[in-house]
C-alpha positions in Angstrom: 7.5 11.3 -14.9 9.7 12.0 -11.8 8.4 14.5 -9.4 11.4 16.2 -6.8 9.3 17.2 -3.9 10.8 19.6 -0.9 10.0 21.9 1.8 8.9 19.9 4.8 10.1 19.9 8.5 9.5 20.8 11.7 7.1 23.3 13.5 4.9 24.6 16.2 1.4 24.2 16.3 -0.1 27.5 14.7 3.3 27.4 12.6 3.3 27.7 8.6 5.3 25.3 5.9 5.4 25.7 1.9 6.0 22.2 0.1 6.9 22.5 -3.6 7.2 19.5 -6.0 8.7 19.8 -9.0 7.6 17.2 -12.0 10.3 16.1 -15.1 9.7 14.1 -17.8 7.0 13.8 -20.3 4.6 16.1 -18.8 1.2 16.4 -20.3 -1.4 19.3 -20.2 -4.6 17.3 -19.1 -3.0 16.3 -16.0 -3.7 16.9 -12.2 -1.7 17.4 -9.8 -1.8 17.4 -6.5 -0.8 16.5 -2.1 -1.2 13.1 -0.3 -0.2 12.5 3.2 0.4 9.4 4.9 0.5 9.6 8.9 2.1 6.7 10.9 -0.8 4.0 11.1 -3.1 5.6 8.8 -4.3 5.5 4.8 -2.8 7.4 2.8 -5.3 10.5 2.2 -5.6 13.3 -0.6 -4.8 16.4 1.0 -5.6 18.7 -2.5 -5.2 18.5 -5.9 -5.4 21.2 -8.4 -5.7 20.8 -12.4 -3.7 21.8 -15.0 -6.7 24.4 -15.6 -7.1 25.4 -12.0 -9.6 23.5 -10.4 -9.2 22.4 -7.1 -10.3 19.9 -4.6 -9.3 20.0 -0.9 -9.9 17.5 2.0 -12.6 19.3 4.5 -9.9 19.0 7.3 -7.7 21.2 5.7 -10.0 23.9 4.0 -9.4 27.4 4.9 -6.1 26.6 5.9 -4.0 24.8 3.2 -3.9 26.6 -0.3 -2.8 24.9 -3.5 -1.4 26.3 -6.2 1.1 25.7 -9.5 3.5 27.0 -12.4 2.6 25.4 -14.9 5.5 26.8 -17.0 8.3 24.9 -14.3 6.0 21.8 -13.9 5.9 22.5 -10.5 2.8 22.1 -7.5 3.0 24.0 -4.3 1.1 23.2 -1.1 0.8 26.7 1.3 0.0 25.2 4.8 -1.1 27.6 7.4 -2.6 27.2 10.8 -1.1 23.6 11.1 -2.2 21.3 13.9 -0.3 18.6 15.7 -3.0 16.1 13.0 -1.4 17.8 10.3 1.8 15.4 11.1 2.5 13.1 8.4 4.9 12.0 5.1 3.1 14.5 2.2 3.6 12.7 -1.1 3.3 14.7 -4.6 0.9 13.0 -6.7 0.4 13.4 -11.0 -1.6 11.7 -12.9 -3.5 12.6 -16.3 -6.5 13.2 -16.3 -8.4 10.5 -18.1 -6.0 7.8 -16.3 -5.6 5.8 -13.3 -2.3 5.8 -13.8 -0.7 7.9 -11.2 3.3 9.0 -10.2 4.5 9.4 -6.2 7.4 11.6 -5.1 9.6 10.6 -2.3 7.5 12.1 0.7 8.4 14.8 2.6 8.1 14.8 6.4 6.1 17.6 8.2 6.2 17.3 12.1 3.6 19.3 14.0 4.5 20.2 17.6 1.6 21.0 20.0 
């Protein structure tokens, strides 16, 4: 599985970004898929993830204010980020894995820079 991720950058405090990543390969219904984002001198932390059935599950810091959502027909996971903060700064990294396994696929990152 490769996953293509996109849409990061730059912007102001209050600001919006959408991320998209798209996933090719051998793609498997009982998979998850989902957001993890990495800021400089941190863990990497699960920012959402969302089923192939639509169930979701979203870090408390970004409730009410990141929505996730997919096509399942293009293998593809968004991430809607609104109201982002200067803590919102970090590499976001797509994430699949199946749903039984532990096995789990990383796209490239994509930087989002939050200016205050």
């Amino acid at each position: 599985v490769q996953l293509q991720a996109s849409g990061g950058g730059l912007v102001e405090a209050g600001g919006s970004l959408r991320l998209s990543c798209a996933a090719s390969g051998t793609i498997f219904s009982d998979n998850v898929m989902g957001w993890y984002r990495q800021a400089p001198g941190k863990q990497r932390e699960l920012v959402a993830t969302l089923t192939y059935g639509g169930t979701t599950d979203y870090a408390d810091s970004v409730k009410g204010r990141f929505t996730i959502s997919r096509d399942n027909a293009k293998n593809t996971v968004y991430l809607q980020m609104n109201g982002l903060k200067p803590e919102d700064t970090a590499v976001y990294y797509c994430n699949y894995k199946r749903s039984w396994s532990t096995k789990q696929y990383w796209g490239q990152g994509t930087q989002v820079t939050v200016s205050s």
